[in-house]
N, C-alpha and C positions, 0 to 999 in steps of 0.2 A: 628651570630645574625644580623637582617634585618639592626634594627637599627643603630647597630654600623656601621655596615656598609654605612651607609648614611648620618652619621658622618664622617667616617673616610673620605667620598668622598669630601667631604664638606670643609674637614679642608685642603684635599689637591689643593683644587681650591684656598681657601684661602693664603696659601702659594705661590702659583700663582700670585695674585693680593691680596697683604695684604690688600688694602681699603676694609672693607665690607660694602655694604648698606645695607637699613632696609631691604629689601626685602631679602636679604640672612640671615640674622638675620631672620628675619619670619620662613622664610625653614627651616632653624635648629632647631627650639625652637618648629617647628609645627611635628618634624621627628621621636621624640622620646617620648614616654609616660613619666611623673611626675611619680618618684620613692619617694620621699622624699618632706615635706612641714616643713618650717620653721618659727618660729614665735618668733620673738624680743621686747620688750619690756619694757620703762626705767621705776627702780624704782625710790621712789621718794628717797632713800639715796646712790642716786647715778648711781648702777650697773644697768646693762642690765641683764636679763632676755629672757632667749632662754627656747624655747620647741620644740624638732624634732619629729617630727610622719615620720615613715619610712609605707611605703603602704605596705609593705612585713610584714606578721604577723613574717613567720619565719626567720625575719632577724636576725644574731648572735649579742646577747648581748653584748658577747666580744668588736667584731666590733665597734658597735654604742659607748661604751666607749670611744674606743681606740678613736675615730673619735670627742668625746666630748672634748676630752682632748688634741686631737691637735689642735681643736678652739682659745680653751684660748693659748695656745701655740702663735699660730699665730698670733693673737690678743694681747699678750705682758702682759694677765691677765691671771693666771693660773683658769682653772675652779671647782666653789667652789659650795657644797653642791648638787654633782652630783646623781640625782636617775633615773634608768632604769631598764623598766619592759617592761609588754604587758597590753594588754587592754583583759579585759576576755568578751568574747560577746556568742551568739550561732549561731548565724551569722558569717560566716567566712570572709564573705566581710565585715564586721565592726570590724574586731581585726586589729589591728594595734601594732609595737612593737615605743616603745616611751623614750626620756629621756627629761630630762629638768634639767635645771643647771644656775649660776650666773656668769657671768663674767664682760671686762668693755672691752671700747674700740672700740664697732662697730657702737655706734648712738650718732651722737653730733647736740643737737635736735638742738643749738641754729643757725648753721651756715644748718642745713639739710644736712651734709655728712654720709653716711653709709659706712662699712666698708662691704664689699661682699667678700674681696680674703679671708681671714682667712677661711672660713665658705667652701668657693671652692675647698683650699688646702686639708685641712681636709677630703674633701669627695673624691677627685681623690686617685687612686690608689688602691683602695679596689678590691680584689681577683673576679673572676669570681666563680658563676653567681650571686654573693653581689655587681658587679659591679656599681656605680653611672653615669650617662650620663646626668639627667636633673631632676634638681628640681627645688623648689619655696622657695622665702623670702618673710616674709612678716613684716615690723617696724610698731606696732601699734603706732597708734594717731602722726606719723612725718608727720609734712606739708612740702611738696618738697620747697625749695628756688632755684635761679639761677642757688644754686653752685651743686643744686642734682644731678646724673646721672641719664639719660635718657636711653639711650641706647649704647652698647659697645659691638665691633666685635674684636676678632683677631685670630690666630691660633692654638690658645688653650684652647677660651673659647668665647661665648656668650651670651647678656642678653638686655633684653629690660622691663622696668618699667614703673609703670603706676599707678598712684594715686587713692586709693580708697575714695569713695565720700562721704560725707556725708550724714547719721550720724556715721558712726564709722569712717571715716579718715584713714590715713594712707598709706602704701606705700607698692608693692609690685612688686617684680622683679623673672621674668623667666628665669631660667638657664637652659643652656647645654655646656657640658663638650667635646669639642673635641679630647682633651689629656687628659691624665691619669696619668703624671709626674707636680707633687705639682712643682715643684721647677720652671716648665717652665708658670706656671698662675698667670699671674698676670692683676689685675683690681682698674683702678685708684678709687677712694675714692669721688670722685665730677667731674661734669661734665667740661669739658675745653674747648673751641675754636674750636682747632683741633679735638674733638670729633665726634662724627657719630651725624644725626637731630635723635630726637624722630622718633620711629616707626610711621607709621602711622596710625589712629585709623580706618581705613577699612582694619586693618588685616587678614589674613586670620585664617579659627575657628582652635581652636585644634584640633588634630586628632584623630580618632573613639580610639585610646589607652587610652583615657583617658576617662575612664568610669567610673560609678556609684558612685565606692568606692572613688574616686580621686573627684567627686563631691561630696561627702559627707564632703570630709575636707574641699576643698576648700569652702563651704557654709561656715563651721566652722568657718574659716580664715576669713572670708571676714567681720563676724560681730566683731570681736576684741573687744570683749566687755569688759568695765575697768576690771581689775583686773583678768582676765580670758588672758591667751596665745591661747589657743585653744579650743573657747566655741563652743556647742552645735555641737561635733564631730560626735557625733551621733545623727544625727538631730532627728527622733524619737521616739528613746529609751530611749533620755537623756545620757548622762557621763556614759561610762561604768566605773567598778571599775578595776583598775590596778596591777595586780598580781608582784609584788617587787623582781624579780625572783634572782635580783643582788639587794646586800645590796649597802646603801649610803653612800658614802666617808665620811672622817668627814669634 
């Protein structure tokens, strides 16, 4: 795989010279297409509120489960009231396979910390060619503070965030996975001192991988509209309806 491979080159330079700067954050984040877009949530009793859209129509349900439920794992919240299906379209660039579920633990609006590694772990490690390399987070309506994280490199993972402006607000960060061993990713919680600066905003654009269908959510993503995880998916057609192919936990 092209990609992996320009990954894999990537993380071995990094190992080289553990500091990475924005600019090798860029390169990686720009080397591999968005598989996966994720979107968070606080309700008002409490819980966070996640919805994954995997770009792969035919990703294994199993999978995405297993991947839901190492979340809450990771997170220290088991996850609760888990449902995963597909999106029925006639359009094959508009189906998507999806779950969405409650847990706690990844958004603490008061101080702007998000939790990213739980969400990281859970996605490394997945069998080829289910493999995950690079997705997206996105924390509706969290205004960044001091203590947000901006941007974070090391050699086994990195992400660069970036505030969405008003009027929907919110926060969203670009992952990629340079390893595939959960146990070796780790990503601090708020920005520190010693941290990398913000990327900078003359980044360079995504790469032609990311096409249509990846713009289609990301539109989605971008309006965060109250009470909606992932509105206007289908920017056209409206909400396709979701085929429950896996029944819901209790």
């Amino acid at each position: 795989m092209k990609t992996h491979g320009a990954l894999l080159l990537l993380a071995m330079s990094v190992l080289a010279r553990p500091q990475m700067d924005d600019q090798k954050i860029e390169a990686a984040l720009n080397s591999v297409p968005t598989q996966a877009v994720v979107t968070v949530r606080k309700h008002n009793m409490g819980a966070d509120l996640v919805e994954i859209t995997m770009l792969d129509a035919k990703y294994p349900l199993d999978l995405l489960r297993g991947q839901v439920e190492k979340i809450g794992k990771y997170a220290g919240a088991p996850a609760r009231g888990v449902s995963v299906g597909r999106t029925s379209h006639p359009n094959p660039k508009q189906q998507f396979t999806k779950a969405s579920f409650a847990t706690n633990n990844l958004i603490d609006e008061e101080s702007g910390r998000v939790r990213l590694e739980p969400i990281a772990k859970a996605f490394a490690g997945a069998p080829e060619p289910h493999t995950i390399e690079a997705f997206i987070v996105s924390f509706e309506g969290l205004r960044p503070t001091e203590r947000t994280l901006k941007t974070y490199g090391s050699a086994t993972v990195v992400l660069s965030g970036r505030a969405i402006p008003p009027p929907f607000g919110g926060l969203e960060y670009r992952i990629a996975l340079l390893g595939q061993n959960p146990d070796k990713i780790t990503i601090p919680d708020e920005h520190k001192e010693s941290a990398l600066k913000p990327a900078k905003s003359a980044a360079a654009p995504p790469p032609q991988a990311e096409n249509r269908t990846l713009r289609i959510v990301l539109i989605a993503v971008a309006a965060l509209a109250a009470g909606a995880l992932v509105y206007f998916l289908l920017a056209r057609a409206g909400r396709a309806p979701i085929d429950r192919s896996s029944p819901r936990s209790p």
